[in-house]
N, C-alpha and C positions, 0 to 999 in steps of 0.2 A: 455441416452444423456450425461448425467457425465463421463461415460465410453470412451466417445470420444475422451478425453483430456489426453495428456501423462500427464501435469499438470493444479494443479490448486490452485490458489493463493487469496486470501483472504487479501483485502487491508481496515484499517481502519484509517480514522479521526478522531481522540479520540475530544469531545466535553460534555459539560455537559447539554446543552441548546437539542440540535442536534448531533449528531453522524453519521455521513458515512459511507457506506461500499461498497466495489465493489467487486464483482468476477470476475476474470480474466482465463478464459482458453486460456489452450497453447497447439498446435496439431502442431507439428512437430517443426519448429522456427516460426510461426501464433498463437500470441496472438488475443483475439479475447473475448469480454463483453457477460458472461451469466446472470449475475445481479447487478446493484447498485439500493442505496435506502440512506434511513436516518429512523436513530431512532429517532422520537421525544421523546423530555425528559420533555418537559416543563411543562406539565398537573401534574408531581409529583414535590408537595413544599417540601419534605424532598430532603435532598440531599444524604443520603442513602437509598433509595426510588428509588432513579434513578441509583445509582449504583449498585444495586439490578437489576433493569432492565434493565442495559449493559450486567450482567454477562447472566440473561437470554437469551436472542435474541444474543447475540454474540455466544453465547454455542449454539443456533437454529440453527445460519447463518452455522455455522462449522457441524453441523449433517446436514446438508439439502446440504450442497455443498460441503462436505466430500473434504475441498481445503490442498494440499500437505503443503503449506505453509501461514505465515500471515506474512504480510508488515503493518508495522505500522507507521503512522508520530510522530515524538519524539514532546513533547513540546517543543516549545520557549519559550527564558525566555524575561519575558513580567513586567512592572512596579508595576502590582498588585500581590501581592505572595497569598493573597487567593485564586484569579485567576487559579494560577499556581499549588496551592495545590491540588485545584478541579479538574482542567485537569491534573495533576498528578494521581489522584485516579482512574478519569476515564479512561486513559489508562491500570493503572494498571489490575484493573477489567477487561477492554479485554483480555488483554494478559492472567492472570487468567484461562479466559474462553478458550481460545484457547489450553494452557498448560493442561487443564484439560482433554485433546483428543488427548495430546503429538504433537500438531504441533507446530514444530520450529518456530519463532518468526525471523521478518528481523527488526528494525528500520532505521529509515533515516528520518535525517535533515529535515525540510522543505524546504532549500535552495538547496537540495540535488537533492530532486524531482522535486522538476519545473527545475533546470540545467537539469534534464536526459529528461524531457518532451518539456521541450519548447528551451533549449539550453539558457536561462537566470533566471537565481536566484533570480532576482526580478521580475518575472515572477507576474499579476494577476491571483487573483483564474479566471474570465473571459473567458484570455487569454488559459490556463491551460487546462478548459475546452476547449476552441473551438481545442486546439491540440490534446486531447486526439480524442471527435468527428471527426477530418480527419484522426488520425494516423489510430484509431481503427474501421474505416470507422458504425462511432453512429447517425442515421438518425435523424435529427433536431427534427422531432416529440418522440424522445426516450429519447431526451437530460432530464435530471432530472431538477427540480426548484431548489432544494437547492444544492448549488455549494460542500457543504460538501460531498455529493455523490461523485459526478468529482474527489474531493481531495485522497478519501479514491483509486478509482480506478486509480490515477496516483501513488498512494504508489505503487500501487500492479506491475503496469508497470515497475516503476522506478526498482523495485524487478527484474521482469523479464530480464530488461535491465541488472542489475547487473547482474545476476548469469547468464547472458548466453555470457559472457565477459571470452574467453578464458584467462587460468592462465600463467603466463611467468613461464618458466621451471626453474628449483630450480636452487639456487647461481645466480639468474639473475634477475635483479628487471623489464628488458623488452626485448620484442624480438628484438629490438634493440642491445640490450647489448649481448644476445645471440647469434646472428650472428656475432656480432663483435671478438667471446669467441670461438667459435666454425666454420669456414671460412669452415671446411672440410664435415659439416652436410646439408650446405645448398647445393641443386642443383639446 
């Protein structure tokens, strides 16, 4: 079944409570959901206890869906810096996990992903999700409870969206500019 996929992408919601993760396959330019979920984290009161068991199950997620890539949401910086430290580590710990099996790593913004998803920045997780369920045609009874799922699988889109954005040809910051540079290449 893995085989199917020219690619396969690997999105997570870095969190310390909950963690998201979505896999994304891609067969030809058809993106298309082989799995999301959440780790819960909350049962362990150490907090390296839980980041112990990010490195685990992320380093599972990547042996079990062998994904070309991981899209990851970067923190926000947010009023609490403990906050931030903790969701600092737990990302870091994914990616860890992910590097540990040599796949390259994408981040992106959170404002970045709901733009590529929903076509606004202040997009709801909600909202987010219900785009990703039509883009990715995800049947209401599939849709996950914890919207950190949804999250973790719009990284991995967002991803896709990027990298499959033709590059504008060198000395030309767009194809714009290149037709303008070069009058005798276009027919």
């Amino acid at each position: 079944m893995l085989n199917d996929y020219d690619k396969i992408i690997i999105g997570i919601d870095p969190g310390t409570n909950v963690m998201g993760y979505g896999i994304l396959g891609v067969k030809g330019k058809t993106p298309s959901v082989i799995a999301l979920g959440v780790i819960k984290l909350s049962r362990f009161d150490d907090h390296y206890m839980r980041l112990h068991r990010i490195f685990e199950r992320v380093l599972g997620l990547v042996e079990q869906y062998l994904p070309d890539e991981m899209a990851i949401e970067a923190p926000f910086f947010g009023k609490n810096v403990q906050s931030m430290l903790k969701l600092g580590r737990a990302q870091g710990v994914a990616v860890a996990a992910a590097l540990h099996r040599d796949i390259p790593i994408h981040e992106y913004a959170p404002l970045k992903i709901k733009m590529s998803i929903t076509g606004n920045g202040a997009a709801s997780k909600e909202q987010v999700a219900e785009m990703l369920r039509r883009i990715l045609h995800i049947p209401q009874e599939r849709m996950p409870e914890f919207l950190d799922a949804t999250d973790a699988l719009a990284a991995a889109l967002c991803h896709y969206y990027e990298s499959s954005k033709p590059l504008a040809p060198k000395g030309c910051k767009s194809w714009k500019e290149f037709i303008a540079k070069h009058p005798d290449k276009v027919k």
